[in-house]
mmCIF file of the N, C-alpha and C atoms, coordinates in Angstrom:
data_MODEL
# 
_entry.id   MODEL 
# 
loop_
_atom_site.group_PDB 
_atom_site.id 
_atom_site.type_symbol 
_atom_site.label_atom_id 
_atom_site.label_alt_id 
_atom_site.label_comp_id 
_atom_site.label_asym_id 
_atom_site.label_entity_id 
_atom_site.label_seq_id 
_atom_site.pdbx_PDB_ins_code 
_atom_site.Cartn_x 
_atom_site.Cartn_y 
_atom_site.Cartn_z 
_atom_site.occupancy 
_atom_site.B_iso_or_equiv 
_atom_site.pdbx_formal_charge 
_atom_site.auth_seq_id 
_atom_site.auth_comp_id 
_atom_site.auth_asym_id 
_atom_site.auth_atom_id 
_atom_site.pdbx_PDB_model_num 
ATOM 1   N N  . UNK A 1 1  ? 43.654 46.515 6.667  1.00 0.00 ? 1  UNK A N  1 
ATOM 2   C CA . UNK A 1 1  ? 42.823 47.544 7.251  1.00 0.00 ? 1  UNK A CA 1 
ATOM 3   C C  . UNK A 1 1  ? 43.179 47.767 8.727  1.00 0.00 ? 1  UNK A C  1 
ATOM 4   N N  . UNK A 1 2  ? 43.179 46.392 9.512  1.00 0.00 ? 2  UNK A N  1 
ATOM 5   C CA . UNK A 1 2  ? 43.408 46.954 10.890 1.00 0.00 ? 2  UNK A CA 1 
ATOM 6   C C  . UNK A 1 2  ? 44.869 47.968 11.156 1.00 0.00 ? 2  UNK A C  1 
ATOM 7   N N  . UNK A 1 3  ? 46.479 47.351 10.360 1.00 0.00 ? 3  UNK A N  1 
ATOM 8   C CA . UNK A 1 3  ? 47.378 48.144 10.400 1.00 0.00 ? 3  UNK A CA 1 
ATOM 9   C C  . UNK A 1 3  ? 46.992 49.520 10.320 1.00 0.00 ? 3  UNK A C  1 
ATOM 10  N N  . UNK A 1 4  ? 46.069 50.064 9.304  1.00 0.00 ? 4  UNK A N  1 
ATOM 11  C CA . UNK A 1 4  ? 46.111 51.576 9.086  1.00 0.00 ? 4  UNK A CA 1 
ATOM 12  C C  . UNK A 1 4  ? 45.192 51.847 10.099 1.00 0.00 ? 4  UNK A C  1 
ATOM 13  N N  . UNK A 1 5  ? 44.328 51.385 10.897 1.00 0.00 ? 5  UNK A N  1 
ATOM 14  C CA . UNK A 1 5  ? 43.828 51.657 11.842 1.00 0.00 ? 5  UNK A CA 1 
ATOM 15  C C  . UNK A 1 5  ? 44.595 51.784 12.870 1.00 0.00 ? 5  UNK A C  1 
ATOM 16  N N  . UNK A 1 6  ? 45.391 51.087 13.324 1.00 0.00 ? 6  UNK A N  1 
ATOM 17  C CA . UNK A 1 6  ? 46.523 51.317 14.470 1.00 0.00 ? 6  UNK A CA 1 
ATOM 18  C C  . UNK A 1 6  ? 47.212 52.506 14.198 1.00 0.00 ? 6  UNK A C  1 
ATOM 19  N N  . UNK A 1 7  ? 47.519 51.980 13.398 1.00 0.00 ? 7  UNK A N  1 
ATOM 20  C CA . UNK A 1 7  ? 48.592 53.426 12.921 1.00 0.00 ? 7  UNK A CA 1 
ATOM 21  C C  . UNK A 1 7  ? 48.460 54.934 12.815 1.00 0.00 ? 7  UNK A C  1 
ATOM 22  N N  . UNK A 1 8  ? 46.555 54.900 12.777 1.00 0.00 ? 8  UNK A N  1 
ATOM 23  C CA . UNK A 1 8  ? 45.728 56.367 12.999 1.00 0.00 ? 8  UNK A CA 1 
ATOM 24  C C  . UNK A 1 8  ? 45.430 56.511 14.126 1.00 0.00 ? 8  UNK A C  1 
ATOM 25  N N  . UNK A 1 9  ? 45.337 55.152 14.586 1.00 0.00 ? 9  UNK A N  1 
ATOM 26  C CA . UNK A 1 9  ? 44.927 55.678 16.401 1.00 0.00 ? 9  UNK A CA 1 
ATOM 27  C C  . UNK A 1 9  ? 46.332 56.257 17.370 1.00 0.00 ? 9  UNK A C  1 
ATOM 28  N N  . UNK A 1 10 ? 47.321 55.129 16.707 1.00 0.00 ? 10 UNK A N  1 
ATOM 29  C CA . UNK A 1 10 ? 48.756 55.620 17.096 1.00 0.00 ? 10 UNK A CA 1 
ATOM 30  C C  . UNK A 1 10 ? 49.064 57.114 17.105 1.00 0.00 ? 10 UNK A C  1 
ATOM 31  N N  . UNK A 1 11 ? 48.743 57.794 15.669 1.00 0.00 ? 11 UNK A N  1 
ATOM 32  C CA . UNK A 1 11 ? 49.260 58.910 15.505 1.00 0.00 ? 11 UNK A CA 1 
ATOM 33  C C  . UNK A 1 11 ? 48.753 59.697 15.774 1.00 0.00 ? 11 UNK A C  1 
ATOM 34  N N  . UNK A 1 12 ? 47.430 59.740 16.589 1.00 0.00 ? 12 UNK A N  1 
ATOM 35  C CA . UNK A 1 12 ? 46.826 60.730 17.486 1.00 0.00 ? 12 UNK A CA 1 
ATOM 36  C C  . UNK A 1 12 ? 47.117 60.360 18.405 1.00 0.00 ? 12 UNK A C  1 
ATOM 37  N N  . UNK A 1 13 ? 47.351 59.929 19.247 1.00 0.00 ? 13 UNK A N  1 
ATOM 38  C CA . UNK A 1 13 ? 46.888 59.572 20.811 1.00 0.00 ? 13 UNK A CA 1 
ATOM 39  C C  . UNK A 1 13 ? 48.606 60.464 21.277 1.00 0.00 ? 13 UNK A C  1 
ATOM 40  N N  . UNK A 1 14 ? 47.586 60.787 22.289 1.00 0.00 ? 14 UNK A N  1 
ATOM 41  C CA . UNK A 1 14 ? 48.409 62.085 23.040 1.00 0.00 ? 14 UNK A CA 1 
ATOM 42  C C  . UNK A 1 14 ? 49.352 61.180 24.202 1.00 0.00 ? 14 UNK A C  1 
ATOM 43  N N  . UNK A 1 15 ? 49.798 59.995 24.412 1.00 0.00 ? 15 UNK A N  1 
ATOM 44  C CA . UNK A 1 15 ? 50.376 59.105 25.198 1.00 0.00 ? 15 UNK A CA 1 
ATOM 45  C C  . UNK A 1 15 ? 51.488 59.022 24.202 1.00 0.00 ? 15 UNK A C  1 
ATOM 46  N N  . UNK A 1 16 ? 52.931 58.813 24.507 1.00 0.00 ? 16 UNK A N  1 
ATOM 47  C CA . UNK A 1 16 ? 54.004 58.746 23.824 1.00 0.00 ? 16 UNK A CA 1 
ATOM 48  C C  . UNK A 1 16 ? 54.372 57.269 23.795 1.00 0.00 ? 16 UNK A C  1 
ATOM 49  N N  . UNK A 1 17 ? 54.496 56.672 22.733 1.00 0.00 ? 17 UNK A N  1 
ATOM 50  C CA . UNK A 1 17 ? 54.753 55.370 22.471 1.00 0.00 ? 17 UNK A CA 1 
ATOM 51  C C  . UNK A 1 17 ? 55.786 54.742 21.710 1.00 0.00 ? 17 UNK A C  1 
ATOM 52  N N  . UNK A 1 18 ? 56.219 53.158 22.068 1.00 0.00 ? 18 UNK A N  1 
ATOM 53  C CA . UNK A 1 18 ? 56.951 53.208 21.074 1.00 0.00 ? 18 UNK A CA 1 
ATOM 54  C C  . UNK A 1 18 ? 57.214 51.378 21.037 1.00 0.00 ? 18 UNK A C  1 
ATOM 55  N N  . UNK A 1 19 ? 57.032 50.966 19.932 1.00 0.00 ? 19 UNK A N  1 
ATOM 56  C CA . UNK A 1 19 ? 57.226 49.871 19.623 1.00 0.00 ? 19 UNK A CA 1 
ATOM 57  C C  . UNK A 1 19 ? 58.968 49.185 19.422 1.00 0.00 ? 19 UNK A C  1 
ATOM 58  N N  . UNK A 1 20 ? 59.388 48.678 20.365 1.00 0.00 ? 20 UNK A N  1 
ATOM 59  C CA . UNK A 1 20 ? 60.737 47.846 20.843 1.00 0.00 ? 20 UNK A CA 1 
ATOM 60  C C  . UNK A 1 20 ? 60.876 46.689 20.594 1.00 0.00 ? 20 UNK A C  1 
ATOM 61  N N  . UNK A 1 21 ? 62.075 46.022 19.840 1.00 0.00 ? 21 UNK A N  1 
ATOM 62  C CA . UNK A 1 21 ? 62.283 44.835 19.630 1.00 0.00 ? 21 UNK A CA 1 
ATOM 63  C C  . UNK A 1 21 ? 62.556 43.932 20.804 1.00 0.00 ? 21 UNK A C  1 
ATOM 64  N N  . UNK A 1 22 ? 62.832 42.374 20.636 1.00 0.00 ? 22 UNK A N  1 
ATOM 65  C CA . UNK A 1 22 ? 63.329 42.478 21.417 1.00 0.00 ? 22 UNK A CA 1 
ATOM 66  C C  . UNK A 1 22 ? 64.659 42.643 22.146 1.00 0.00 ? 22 UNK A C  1 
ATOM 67  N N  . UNK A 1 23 ? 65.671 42.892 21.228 1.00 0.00 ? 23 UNK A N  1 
ATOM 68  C CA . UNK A 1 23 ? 67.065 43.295 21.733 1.00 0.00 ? 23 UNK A CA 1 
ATOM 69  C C  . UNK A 1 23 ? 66.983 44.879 21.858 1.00 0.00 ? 23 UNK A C  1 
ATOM 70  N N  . UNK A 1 24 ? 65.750 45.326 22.135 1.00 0.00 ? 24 UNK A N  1 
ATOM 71  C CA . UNK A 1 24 ? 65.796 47.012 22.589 1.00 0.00 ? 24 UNK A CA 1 
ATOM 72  C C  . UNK A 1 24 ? 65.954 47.818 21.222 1.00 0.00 ? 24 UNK A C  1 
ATOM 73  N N  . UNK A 1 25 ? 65.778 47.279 20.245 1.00 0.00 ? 25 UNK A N  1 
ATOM 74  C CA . UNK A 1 25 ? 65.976 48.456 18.805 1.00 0.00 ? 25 UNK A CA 1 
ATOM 75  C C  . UNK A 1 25 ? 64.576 49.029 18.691 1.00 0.00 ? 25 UNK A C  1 
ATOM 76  N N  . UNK A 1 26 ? 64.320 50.570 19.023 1.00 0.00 ? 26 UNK A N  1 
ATOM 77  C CA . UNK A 1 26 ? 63.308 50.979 18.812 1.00 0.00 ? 26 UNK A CA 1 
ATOM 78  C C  . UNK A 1 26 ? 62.800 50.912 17.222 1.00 0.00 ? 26 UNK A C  1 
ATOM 79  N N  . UNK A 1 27 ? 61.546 50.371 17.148 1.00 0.00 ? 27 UNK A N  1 
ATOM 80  C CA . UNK A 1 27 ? 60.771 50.016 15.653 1.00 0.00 ? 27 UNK A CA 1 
ATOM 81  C C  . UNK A 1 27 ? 59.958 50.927 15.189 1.00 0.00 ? 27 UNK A C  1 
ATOM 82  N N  . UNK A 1 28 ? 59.238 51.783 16.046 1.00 0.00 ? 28 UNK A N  1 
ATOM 83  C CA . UNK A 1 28 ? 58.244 52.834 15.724 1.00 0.00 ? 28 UNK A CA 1 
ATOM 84  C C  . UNK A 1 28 ? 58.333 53.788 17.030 1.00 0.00 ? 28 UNK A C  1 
ATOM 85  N N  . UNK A 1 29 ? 58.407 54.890 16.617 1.00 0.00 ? 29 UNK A N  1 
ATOM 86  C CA . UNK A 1 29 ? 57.726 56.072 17.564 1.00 0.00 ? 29 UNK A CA 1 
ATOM 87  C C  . UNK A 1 29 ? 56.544 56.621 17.370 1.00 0.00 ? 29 UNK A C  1 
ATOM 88  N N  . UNK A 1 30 ? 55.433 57.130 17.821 1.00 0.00 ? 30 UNK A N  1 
ATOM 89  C CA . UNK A 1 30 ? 54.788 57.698 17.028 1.00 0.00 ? 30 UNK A CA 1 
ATOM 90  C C  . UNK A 1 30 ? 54.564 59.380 17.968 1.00 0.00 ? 30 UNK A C  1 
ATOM 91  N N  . UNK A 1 31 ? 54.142 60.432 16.919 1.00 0.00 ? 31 UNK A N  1 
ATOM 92  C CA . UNK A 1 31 ? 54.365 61.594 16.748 1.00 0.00 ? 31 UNK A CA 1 
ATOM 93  C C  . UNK A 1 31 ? 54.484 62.603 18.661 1.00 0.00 ? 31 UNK A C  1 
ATOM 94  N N  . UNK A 1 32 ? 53.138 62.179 18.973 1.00 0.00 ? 32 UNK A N  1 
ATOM 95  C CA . UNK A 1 32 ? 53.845 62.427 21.086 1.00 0.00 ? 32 UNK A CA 1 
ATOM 96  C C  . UNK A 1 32 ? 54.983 61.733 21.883 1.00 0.00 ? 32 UNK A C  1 
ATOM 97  N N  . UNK A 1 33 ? 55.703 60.454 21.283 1.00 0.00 ? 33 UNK A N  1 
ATOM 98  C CA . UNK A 1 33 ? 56.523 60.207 21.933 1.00 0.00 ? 33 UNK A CA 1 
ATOM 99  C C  . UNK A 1 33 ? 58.050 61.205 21.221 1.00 0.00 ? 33 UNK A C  1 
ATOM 100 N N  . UNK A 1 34 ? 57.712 61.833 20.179 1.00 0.00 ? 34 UNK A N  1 
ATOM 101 C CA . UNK A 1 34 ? 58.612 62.208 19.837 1.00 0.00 ? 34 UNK A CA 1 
ATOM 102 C C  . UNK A 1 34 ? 59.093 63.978 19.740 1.00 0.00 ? 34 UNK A C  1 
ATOM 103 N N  . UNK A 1 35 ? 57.533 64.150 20.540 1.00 0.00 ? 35 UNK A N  1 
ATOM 104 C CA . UNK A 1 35 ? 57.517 65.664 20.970 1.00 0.00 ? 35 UNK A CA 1 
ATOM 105 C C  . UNK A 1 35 ? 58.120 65.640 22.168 1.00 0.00 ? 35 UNK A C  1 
ATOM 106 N N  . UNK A 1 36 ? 57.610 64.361 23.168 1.00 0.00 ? 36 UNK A N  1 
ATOM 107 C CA . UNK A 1 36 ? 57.999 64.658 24.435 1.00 0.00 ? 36 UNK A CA 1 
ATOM 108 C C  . UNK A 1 36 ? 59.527 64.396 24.747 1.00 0.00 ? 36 UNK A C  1 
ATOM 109 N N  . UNK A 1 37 ? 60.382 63.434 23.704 1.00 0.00 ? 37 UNK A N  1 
ATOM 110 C CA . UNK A 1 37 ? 61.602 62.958 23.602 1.00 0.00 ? 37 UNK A CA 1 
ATOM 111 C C  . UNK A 1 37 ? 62.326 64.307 23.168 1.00 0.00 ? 37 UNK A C  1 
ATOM 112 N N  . UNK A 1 38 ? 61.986 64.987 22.338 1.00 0.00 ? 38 UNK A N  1 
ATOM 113 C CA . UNK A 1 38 ? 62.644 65.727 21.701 1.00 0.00 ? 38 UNK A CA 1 
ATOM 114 C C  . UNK A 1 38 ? 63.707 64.933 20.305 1.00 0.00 ? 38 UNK A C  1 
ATOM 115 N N  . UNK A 1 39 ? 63.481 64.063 20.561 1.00 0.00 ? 39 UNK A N  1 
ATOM 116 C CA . UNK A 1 39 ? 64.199 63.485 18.658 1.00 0.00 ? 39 UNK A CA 1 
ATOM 117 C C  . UNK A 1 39 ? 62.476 63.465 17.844 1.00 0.00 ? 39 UNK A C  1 
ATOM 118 N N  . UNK A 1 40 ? 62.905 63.432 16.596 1.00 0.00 ? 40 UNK A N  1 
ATOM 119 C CA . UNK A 1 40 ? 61.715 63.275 15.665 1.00 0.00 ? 40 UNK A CA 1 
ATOM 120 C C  . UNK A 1 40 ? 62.227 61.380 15.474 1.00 0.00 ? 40 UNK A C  1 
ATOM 121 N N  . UNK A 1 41 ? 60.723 61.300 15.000 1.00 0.00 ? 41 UNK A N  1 
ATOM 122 C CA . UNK A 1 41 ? 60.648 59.910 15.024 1.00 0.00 ? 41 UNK A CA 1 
ATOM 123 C C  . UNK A 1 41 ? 61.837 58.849 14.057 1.00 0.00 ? 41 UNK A C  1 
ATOM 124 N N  . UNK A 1 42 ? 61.760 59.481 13.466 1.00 0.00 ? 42 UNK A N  1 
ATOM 125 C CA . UNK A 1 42 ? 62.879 59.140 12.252 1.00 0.00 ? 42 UNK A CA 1 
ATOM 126 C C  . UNK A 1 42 ? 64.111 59.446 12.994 1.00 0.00 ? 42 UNK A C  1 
ATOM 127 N N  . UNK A 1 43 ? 64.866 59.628 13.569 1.00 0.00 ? 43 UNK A N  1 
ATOM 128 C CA . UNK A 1 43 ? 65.815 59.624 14.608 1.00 0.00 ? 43 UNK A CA 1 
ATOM 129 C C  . UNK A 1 43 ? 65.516 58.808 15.647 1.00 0.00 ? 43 UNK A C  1 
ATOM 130 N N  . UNK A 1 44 ? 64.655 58.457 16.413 1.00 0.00 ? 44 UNK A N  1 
ATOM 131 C CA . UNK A 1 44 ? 64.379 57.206 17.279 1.00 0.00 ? 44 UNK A CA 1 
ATOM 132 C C  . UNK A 1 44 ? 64.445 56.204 16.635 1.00 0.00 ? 44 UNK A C  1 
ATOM 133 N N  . UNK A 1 45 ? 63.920 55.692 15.386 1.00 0.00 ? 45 UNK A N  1 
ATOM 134 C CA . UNK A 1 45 ? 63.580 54.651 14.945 1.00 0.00 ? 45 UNK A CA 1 
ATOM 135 C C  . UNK A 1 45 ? 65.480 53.966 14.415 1.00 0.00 ? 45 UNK A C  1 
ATOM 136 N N  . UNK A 1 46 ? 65.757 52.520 15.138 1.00 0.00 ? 46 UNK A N  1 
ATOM 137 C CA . UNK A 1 46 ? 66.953 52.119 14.945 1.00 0.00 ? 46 UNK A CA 1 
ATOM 138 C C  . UNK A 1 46 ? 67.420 52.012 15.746 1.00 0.00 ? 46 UNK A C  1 
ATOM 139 N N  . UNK A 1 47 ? 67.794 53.241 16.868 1.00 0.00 ? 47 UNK A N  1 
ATOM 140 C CA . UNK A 1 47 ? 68.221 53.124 18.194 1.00 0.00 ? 47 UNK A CA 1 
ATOM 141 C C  . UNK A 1 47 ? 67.637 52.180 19.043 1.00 0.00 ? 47 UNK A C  1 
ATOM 142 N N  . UNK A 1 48 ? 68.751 52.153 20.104 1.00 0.00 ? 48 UNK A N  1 
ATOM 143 C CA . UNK A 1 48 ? 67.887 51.003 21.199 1.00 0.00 ? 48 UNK A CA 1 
ATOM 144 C C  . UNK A 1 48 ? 67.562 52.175 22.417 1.00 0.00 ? 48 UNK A C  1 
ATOM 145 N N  . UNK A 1 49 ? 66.614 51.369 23.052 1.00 0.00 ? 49 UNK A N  1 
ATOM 146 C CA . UNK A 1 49 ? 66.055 51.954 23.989 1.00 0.00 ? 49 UNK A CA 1 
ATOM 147 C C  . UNK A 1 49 ? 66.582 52.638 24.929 1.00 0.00 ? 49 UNK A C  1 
ATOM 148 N N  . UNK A 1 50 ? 68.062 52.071 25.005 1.00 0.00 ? 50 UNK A N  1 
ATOM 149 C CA . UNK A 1 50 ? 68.620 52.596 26.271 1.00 0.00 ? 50 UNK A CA 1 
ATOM 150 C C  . UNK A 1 50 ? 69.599 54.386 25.854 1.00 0.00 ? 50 UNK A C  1 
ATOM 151 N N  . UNK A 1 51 ? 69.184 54.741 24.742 1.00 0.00 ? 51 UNK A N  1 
ATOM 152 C CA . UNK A 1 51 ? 69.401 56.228 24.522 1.00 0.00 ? 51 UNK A CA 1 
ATOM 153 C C  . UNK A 1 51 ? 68.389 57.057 25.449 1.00 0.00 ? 51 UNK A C  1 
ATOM 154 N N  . UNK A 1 52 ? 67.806 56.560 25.835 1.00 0.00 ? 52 UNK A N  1 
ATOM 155 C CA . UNK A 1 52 ? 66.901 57.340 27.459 1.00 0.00 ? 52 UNK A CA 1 
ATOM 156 C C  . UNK A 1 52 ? 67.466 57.560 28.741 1.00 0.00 ? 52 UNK A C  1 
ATOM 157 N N  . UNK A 1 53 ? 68.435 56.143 28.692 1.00 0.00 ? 53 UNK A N  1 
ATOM 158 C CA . UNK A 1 53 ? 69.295 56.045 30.264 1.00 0.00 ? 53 UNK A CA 1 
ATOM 159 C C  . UNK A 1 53 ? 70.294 57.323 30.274 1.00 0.00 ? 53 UNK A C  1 
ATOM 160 N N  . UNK A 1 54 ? 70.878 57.688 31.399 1.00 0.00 ? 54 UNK A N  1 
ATOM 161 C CA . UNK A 1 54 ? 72.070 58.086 31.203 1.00 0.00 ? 54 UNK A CA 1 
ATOM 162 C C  . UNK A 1 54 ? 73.345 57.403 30.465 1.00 0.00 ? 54 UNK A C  1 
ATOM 163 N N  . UNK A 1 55 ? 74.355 57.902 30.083 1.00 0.00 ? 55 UNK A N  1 
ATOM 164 C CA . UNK A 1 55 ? 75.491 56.957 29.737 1.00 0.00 ? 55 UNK A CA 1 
ATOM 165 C C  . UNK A 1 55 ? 75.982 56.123 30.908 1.00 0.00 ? 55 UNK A C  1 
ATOM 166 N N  . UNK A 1 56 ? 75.885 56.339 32.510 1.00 0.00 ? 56 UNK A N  1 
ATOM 167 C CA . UNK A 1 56 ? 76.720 55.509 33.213 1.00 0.00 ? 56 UNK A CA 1 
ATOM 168 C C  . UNK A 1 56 ? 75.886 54.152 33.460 1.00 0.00 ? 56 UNK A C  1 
ATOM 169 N N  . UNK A 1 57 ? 74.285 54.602 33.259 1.00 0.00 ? 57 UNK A N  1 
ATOM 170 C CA . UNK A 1 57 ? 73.999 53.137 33.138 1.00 0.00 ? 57 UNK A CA 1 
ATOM 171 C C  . UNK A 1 57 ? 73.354 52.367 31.783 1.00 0.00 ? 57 UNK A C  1 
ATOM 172 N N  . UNK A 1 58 ? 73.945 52.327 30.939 1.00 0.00 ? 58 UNK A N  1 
ATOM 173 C CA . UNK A 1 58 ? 73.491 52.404 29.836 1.00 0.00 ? 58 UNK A CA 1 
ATOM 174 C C  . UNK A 1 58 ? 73.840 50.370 29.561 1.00 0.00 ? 58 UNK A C  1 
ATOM 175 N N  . UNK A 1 59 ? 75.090 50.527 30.301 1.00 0.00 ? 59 UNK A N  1 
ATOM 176 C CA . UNK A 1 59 ? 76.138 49.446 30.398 1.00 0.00 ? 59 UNK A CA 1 
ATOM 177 C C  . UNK A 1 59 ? 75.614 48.081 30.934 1.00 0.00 ? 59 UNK A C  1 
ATOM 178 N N  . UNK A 1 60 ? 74.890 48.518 32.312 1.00 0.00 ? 60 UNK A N  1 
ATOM 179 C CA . UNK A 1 60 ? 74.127 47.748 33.182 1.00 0.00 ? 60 UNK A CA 1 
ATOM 180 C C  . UNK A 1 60 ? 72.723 47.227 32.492 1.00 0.00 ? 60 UNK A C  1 
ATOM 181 N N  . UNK A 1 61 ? 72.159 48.289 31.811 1.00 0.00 ? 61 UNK A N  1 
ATOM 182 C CA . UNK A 1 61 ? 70.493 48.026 30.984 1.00 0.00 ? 61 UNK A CA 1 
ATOM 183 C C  . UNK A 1 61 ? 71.182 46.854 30.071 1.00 0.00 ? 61 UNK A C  1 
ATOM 184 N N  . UNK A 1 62 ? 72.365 46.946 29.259 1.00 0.00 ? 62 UNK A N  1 
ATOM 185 C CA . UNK A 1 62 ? 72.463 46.335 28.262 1.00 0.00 ? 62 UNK A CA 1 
ATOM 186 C C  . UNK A 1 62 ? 72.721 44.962 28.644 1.00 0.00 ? 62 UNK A C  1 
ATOM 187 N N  . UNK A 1 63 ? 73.070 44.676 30.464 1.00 0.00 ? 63 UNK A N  1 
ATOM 188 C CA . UNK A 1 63 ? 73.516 43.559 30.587 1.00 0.00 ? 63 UNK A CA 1 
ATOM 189 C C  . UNK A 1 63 ? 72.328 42.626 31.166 1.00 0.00 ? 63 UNK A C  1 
ATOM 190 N N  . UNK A 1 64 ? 70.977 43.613 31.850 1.00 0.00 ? 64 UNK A N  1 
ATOM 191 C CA . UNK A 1 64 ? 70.048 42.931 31.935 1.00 0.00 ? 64 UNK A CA 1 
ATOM 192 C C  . UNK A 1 64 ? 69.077 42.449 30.720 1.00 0.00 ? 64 UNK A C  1 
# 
């Protein structure tokens, strides 16, 4: 019960979110983080986080 509760509060809330592993593989987007990103969630989900950076520092995120 509580999961589907998160997961309804998730998918309203007008704050863009997103659940990250910890080697940066995004796990969940939910539906405002993926308006304001411009990928749909299903395209975020897999990637790592650092598809936000530019490419020149993409290198540096990965080494911290």
């Amino acid at each position: 019960m509580q999961g589907l509760r998160e997961s309804l509060v998730l998918n309203v809330a007008p704050d863009g979110v997103l659940w990250i592993s910890e080697t940066g593989c995004i796990l969940m987007a939910n539906p405002a983080m993926a308006q304001m990103s411009g990928y749909e969630a299903s395209e975020l989900i897999g990637q790592n986080v650092d598809i936000f950076l530019p490419p020149e520092l993409r290198a540096r995120h990965a080494q911290s």
